[in-house]
ZAKOLDO-121503 format. One record per residue (C-alpha): residue number from 1; chain; z, y, x. Coordinates in steps of 0.5 Angstrom, whole numbers. Layout:
N
+-----+----+-------+-------+-------+
|   i | ch |    c3 |    c2 |    c1 |
+-----+----+-------+-------+-------+
| NUM |  A |     Z |     Y |     X |
...
+-----+----+-------+-------+-------+
END
This chain:
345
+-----+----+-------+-------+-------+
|   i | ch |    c3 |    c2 |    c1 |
+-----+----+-------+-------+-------+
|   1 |  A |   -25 |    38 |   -38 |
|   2 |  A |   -19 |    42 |   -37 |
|   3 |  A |   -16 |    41 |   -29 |
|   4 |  A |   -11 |    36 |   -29 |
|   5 |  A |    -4 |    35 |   -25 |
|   6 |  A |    -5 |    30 |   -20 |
|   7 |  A |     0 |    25 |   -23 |
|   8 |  A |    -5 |    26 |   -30 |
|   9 |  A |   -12 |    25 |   -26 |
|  10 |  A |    -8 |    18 |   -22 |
|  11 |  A |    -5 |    15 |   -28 |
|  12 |  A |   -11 |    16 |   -33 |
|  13 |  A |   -15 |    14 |   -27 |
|  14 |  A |   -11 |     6 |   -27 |
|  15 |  A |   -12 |     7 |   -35 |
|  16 |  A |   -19 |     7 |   -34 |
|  17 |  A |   -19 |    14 |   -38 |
|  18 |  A |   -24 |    20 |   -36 |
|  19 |  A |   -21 |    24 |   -30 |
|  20 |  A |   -23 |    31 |   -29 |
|  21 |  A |   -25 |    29 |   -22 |
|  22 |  A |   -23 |    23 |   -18 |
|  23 |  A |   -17 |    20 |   -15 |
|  24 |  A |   -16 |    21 |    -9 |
|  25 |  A |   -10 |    17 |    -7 |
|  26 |  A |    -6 |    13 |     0 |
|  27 |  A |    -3 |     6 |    -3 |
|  28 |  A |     0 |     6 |     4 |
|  29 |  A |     1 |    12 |    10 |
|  30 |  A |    -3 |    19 |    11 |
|  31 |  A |     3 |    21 |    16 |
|  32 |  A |     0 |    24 |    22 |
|  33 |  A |     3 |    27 |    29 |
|  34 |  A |     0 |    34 |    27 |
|  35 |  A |     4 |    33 |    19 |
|  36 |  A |     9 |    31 |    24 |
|  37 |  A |     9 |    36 |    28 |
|  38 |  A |     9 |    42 |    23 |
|  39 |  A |    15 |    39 |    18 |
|  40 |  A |    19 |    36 |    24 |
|  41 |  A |    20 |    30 |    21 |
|  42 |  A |    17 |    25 |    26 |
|  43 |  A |    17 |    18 |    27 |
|  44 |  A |    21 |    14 |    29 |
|  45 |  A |    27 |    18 |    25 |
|  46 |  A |    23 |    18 |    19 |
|  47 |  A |    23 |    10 |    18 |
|  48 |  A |    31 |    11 |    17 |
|  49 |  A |    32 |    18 |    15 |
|  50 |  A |    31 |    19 |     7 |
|  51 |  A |    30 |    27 |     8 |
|  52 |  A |    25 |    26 |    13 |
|  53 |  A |    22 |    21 |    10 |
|  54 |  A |    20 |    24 |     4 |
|  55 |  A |    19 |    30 |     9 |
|  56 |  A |    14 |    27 |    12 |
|  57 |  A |    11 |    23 |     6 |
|  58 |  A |    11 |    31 |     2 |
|  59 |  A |     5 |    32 |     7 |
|  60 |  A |     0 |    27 |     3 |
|  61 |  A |    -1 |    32 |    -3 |
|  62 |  A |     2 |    39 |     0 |
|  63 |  A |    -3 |    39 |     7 |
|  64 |  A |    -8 |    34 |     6 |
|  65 |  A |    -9 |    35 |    -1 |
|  66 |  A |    -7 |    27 |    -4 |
|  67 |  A |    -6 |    26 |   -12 |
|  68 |  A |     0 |    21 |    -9 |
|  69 |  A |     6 |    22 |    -4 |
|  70 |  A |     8 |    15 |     0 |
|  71 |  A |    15 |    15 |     2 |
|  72 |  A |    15 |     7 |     7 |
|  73 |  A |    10 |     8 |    12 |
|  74 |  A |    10 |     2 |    16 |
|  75 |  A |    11 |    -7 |    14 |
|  76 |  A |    17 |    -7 |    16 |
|  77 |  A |    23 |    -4 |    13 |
|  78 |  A |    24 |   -11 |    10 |
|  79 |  A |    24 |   -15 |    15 |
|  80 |  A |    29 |    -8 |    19 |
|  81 |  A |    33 |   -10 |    13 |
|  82 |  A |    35 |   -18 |    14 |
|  83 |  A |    36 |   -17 |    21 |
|  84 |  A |    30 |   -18 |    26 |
|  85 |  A |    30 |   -14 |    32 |
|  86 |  A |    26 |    -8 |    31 |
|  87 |  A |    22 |    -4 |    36 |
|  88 |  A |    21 |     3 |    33 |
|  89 |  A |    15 |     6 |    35 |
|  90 |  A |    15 |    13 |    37 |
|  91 |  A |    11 |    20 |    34 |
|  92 |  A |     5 |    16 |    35 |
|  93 |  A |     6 |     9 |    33 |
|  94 |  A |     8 |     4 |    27 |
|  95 |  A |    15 |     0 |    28 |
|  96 |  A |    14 |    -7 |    30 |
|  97 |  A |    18 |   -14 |    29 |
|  98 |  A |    21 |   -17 |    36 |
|  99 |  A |    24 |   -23 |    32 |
| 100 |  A |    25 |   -27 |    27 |
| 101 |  A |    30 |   -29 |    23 |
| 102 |  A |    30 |   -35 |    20 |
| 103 |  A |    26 |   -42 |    23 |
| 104 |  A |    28 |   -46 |    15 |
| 105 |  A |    28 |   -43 |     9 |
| 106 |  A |    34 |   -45 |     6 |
| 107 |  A |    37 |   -41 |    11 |
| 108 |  A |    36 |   -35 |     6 |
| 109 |  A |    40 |   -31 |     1 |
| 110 |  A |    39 |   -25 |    -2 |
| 111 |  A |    45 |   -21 |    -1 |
| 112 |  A |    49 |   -17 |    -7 |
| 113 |  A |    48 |   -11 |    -4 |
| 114 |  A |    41 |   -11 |    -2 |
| 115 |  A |    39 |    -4 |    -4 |
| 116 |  A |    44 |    -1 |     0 |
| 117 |  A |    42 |    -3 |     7 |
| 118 |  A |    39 |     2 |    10 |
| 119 |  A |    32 |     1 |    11 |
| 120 |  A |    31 |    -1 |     4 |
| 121 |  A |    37 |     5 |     1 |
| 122 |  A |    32 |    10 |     6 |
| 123 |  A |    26 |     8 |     2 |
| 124 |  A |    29 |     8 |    -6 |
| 125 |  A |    34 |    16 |    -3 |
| 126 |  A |    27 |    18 |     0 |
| 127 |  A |    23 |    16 |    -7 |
| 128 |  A |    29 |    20 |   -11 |
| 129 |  A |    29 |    27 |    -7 |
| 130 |  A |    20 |    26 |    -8 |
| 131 |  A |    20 |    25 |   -15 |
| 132 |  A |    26 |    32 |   -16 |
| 133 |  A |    21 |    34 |   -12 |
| 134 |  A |    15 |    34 |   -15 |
| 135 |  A |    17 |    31 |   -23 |
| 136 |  A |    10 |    30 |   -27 |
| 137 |  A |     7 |    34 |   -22 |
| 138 |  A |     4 |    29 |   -18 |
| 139 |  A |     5 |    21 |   -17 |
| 140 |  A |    10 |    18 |   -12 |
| 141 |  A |     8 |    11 |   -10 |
| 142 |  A |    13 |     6 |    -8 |
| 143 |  A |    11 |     0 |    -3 |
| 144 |  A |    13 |    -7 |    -2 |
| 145 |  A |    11 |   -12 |     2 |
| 146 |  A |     9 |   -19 |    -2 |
| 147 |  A |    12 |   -25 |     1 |
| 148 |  A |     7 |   -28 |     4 |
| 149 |  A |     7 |   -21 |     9 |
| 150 |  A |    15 |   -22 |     8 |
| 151 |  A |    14 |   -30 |    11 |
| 152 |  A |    10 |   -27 |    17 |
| 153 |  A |    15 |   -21 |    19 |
| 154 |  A |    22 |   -26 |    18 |
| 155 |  A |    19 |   -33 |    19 |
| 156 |  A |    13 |   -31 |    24 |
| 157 |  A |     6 |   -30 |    24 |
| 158 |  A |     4 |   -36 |    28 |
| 159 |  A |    10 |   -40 |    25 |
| 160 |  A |     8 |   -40 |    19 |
| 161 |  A |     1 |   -40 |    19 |
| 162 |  A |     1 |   -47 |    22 |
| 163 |  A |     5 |   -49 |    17 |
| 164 |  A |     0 |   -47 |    12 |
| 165 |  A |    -4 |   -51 |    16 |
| 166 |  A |     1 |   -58 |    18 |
| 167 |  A |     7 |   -57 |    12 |
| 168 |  A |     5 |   -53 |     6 |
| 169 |  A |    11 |   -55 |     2 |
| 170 |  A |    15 |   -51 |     7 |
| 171 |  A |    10 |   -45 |     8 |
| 172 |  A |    11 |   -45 |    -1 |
| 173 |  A |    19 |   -45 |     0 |
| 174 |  A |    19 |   -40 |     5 |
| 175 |  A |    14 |   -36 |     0 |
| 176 |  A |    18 |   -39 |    -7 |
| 177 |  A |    25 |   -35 |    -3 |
| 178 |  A |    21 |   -29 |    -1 |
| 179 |  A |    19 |   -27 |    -7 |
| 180 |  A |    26 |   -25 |    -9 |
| 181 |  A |    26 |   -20 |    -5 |
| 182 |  A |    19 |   -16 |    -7 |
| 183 |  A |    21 |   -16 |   -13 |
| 184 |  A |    28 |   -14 |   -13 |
| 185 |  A |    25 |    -8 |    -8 |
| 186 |  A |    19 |    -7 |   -13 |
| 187 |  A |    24 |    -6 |   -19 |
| 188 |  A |    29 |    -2 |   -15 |
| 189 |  A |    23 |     3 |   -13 |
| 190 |  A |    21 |     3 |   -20 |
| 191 |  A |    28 |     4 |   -23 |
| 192 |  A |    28 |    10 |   -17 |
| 193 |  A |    22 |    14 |   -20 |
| 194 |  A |    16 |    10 |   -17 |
| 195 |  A |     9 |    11 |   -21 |
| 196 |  A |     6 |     6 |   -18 |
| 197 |  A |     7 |     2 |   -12 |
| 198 |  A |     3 |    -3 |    -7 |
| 199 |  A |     4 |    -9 |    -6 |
| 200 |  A |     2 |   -11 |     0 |
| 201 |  A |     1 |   -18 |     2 |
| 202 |  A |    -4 |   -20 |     9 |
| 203 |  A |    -8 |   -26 |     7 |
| 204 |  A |   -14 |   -23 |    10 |
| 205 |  A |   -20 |   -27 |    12 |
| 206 |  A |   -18 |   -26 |    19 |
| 207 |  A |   -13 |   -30 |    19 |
| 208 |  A |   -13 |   -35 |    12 |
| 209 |  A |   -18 |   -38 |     9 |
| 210 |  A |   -21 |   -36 |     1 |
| 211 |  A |   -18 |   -43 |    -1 |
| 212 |  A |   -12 |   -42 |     2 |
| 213 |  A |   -11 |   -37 |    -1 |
| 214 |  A |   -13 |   -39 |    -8 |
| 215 |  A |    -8 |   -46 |    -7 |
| 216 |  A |    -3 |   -43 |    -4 |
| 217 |  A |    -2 |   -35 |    -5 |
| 218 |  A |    -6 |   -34 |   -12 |
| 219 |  A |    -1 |   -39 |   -16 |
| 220 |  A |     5 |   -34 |   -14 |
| 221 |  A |     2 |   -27 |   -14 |
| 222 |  A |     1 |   -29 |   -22 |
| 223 |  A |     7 |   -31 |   -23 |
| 224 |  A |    10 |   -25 |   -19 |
| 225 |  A |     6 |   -20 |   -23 |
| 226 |  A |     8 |   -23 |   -29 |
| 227 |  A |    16 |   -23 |   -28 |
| 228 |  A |    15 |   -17 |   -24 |
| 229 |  A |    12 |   -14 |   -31 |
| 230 |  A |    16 |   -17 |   -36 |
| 231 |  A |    22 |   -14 |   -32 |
| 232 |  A |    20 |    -7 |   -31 |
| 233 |  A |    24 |    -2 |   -34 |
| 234 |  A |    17 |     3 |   -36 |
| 235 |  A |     9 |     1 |   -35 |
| 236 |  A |     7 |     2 |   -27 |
| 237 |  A |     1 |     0 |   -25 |
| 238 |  A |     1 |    -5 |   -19 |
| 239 |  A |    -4 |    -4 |   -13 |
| 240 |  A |    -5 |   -10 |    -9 |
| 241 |  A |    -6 |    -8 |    -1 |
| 242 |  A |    -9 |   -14 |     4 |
| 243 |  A |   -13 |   -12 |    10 |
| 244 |  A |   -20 |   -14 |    13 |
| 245 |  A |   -25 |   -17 |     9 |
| 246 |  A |   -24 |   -21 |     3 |
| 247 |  A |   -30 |   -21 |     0 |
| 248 |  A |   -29 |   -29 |    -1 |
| 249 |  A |   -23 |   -27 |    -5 |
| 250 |  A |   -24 |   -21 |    -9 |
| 251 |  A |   -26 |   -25 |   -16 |
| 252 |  A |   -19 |   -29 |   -15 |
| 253 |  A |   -15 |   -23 |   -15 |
| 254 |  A |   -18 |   -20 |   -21 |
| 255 |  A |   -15 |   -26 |   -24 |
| 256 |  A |    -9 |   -25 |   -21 |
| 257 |  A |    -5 |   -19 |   -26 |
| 258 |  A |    -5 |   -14 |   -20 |
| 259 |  A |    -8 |    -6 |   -23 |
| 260 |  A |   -12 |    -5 |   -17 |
| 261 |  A |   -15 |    -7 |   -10 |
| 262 |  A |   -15 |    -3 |    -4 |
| 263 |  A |   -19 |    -5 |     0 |
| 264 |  A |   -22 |    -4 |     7 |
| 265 |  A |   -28 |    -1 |    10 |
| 266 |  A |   -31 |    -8 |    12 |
| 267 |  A |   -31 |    -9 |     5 |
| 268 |  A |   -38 |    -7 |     2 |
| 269 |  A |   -37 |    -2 |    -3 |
| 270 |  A |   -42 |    -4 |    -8 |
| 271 |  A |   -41 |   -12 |    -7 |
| 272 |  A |   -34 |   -11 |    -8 |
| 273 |  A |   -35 |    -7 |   -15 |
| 274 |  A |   -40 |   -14 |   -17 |
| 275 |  A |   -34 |   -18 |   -15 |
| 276 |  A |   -28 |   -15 |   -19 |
| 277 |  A |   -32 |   -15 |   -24 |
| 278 |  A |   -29 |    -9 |   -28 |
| 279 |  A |   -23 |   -14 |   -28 |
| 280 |  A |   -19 |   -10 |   -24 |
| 281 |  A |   -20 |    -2 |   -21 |
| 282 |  A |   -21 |    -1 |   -14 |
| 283 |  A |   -19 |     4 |    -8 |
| 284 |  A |   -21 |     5 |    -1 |
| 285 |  A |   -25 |     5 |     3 |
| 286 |  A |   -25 |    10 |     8 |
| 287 |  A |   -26 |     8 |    15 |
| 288 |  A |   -20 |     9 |    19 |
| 289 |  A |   -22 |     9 |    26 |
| 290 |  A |   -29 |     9 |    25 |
| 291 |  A |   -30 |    15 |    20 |
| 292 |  A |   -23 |    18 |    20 |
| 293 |  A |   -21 |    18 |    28 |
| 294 |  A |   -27 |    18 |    31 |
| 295 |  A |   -31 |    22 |    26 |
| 296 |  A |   -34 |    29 |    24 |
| 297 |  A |   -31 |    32 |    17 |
| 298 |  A |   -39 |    30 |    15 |
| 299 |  A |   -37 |    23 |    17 |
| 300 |  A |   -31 |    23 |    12 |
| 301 |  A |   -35 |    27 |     6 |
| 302 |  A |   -42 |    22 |     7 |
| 303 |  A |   -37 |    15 |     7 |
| 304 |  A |   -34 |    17 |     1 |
| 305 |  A |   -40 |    20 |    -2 |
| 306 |  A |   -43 |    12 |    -2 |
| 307 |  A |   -36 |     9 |    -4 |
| 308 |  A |   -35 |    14 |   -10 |
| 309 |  A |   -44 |    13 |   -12 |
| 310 |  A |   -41 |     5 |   -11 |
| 311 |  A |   -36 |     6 |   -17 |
| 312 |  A |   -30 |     6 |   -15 |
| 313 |  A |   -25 |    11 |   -19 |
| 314 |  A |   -19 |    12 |   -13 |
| 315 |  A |   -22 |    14 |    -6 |
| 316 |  A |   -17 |    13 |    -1 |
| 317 |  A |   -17 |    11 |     6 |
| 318 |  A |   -18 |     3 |     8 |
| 319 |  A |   -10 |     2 |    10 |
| 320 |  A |    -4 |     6 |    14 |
| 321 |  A |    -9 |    11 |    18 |
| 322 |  A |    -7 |    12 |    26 |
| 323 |  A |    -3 |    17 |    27 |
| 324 |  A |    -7 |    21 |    31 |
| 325 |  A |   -12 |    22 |    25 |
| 326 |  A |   -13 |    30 |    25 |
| 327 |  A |   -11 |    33 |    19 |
| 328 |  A |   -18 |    37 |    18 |
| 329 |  A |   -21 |    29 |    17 |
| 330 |  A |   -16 |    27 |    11 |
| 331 |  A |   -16 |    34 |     8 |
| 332 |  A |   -24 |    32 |     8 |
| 333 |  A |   -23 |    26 |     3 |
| 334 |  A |   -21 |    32 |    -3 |
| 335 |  A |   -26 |    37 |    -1 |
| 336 |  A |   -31 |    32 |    -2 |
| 337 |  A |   -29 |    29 |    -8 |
| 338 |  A |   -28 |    36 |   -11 |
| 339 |  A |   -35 |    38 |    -8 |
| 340 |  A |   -38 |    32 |   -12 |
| 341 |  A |   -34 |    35 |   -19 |
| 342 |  A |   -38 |    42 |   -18 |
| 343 |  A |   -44 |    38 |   -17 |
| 344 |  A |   -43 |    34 |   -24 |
| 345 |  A |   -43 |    28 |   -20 |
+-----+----+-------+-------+-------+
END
């Protein structure tokens, strides 16, 4: 098979059509103080900076040699955009919320210019400059946060989960009111020039139950993707992100609309296959602390050896990488997958 451009290879991949090599994608954040440090678009500037965020997100595919460019780095700019007290983080750590907005779910209405507050207008300008950059050529991802994630960042974590627990009906009503926001944002990537986009809702097995999920989570997302498809002006595949292990929901997923499933490290790669069942496309699940921060280039290259032997079409790491990642270990990813080609594997 003739070489593919990046968007080719991660576009025929999410169709299930052969590829002349396999995807190497991040659904979520490759940047790293070295890439930071060579393009002079660091954090915390590149958060609500459009220009030094698609900068920093070019470095995905110019340096580390990814089939995609992911322009929102952390969970928060939603959250940023509605008001919560933010601390922003430094070179070498993600942003995190200091408060919550809202304590009642009518307190939430979704404002007309929504689009134009900085932290949700820096992700749609850094999309437009990505994709006049790089055209058909390579695939630029967009990311939204589910509204589950939305309820943890603008209603808090604690709060919420108890009411999951104790008032289910108030927990759905936060859910039934964020949801607009995630899909405002997803269209609005899209109509930006988004490929494809993440949607990353945290319902993990840390925290959340297998029957949680499917009592109170599972409902929305289908009617999230559906409305969400309906309403997209062209075809972009979906990617659902939730952290941690999730073997216990992972077939619940695959019923749920979403294209693909990125999931983590703590996932064993071939029960994963198993339980997707061919109904939806899997990418992961490079260890991120274990393999890509404190692990040999040999490391990465066996890691996704076993993930790819277990299946699975898209290789990415598990989830945002720490920022002091080396360059050298990411770039590892593509060069094994590129090794596996010429090995007619």
């Amino acid at each position: 098979m003739s070489e593919m451009t990046s968007k080719e290879r991660v576009i025929a991949a999410f169709n299930g059509e052969p590829t002349d090599r396999l995807a190497v994608i991040s659904p979520t954040s490759v940047a790293t103080v070295e890439s930071m440090q060579i393009t002079g678009a660091a954090f915390p500037d590149a958060h609500l900076d459009a220009e030094k965020m698609a900068a920093l997100a070019a470095t995905g595919h110019d340096l580390l040699g990814f089939d995609n460019v992911a322009p929102y780095f952390s969970v928060q700019q939603e959250a940023a955009a509605f008001g919560a007290e933010m601390v922003w983080g430094a070179i070498d750590s993600m942003p995190a919320v200091r408060s919550h907005p809202y304590d009642d779910p009518e307190q939430f209405t979704m404002p007309a210019n929504f689009t134009e507050l900085v932290p949700i207008k820096t992700v749609l300008d850094s999309i437009r400059i990505l994709k006049q950059k790089y055209g058909d050529d390579v695939a630029v991802c967009g990311k939204v946060m589910g509204p589950w994630t939305l309820s943890y960042n603008l209603y808090g974590t604690e709060n919420f989960l108890v009411d999951t627990l104790m008032e289910p009906e108030r927990a759905q009503e936060f859910m039934e009111k964020f949801k607009e926001i995630s899909i405002t944002f997803a269209l609005a990537q899209i109509e930006a020039g988004a490929d494809m986009l993440t949607w990353a809702d945290h319902a993990t097995g840390d925290m959340v139950s297998a029957a949680m999920y499917e009592k109170l989570l599972l409902p929305v997302h289908k009617r999230c993707v559906k409305e969400l498809k309906e309403k997209m002006p062209k075809k972009v595949p979906i990617i659902l992100h939730t952290c941690g292990n999730t073997l216990d929901r992972m077939s619940m997923f695959a019923e749920t609309g979403f294209d693909a499933f990125h999931f983590d490290s703590k996932n064993d790669p071939v029960k994963a296959m198993e339980a997707v069942n061919g109904k939806m496309l899997l990418t992961g699940c490079i260890s991120n602390v274990s393999v890509l921060l404190e692990g040999s280039r040999e490391d990465v290259i066996n890691q996704v050896n076993q993930v790819a032997d277990a299946g699975v079409k898209m290789i990415s790491p598990e989830c945002a990488i720490p920022c002091r990642v080396k360059n050298e270990n990411l770039i590892a990813i593509k060069d094994a997958v590129v090794a596996r080609q010429k090995a007619g594997r």
